[in-house]
N, C-alpha and C positions, 0 to 999 in steps of 0.2 A: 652405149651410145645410140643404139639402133632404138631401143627402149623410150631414151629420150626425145628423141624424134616424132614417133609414133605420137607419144602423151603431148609434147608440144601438138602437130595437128590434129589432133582431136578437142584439144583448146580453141586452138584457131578455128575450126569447123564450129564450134557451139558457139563461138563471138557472134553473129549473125542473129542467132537464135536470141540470145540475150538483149539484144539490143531491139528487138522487134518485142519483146514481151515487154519490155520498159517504155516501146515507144506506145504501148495499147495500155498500156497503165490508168486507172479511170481518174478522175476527181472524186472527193469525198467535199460535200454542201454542208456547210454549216449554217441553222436556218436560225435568224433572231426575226420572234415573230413579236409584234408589238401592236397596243392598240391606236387608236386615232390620236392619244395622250401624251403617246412614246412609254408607256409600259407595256412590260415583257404580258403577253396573253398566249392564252392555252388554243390549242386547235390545230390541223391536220392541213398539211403544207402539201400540195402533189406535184412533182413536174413531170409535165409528157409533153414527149418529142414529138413534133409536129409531121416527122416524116415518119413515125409507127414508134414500132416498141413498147415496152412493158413501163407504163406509169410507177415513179417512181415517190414513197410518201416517207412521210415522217410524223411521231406526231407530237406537239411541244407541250411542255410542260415547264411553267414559270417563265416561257419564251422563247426556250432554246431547243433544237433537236438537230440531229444531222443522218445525212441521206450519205453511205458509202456508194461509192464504184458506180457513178455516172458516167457512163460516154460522155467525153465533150460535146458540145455544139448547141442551140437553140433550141428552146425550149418554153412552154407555155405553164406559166406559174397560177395556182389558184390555191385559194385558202378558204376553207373551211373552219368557220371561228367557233368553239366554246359558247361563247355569248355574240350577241351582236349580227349584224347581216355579214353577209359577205362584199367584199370589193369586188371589182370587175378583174377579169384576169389580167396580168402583166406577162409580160414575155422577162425570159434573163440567156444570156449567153455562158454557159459553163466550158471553164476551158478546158485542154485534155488531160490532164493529169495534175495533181498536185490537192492546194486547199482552197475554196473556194466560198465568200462570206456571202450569202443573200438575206439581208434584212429587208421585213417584209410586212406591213401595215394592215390589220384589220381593218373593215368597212367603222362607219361609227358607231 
């Protein structure tokens, strides 16, 4: 009985823990990058965090790429095209955890 006790709190003491690593859990971007036409176009998608941290890219191919284990929060989008100029940056808000779509337009 003594035994069970024991292994129950040591369960209970790791609950805490568990829940603080699921609550840090990042977002994974999935990026449809597309041209002025609405086709899927090639080119390197970056988001950095306007308050620091390590710029985070992708780079698409036929349109698509995706960015694992983003902190949530705001964030400044820019796209470097394959072809074509680039557009001016946009901002996106990623939230904290889960999947998160950013479809995203080459310049013309």
């Amino acid at each position: 009985m003594r035994v069970h006790r024991v292994l129950l709190a040591l369960l209970l003491s790791a609950l805490p823990l568990a829940i603080a690593a699921s609550a840090r859990a990042d977002a994974v971007v999935v990026v449809q990058l597309k041209d002025a036409g609405g086709h899927p176009a090639n080119g390197t998608v970056t988001l950095t965090s306007p308050s620091g941290g390590a710029a985070r890219s992708c780079r698409a191919q036929g349109g698509r790429c995706q960015i694992a284990s983003v902190p949530g929060g705001r964030y400044v989008v820019t796209v470097a095209p394959a072809q074509g100029a680039a557009p001016p940056a946009t901002s996106a808000m990623i939230p904290p955890n889960g999947t998160a779509t950013l479809i995203v337009r080459t310049g013309r």
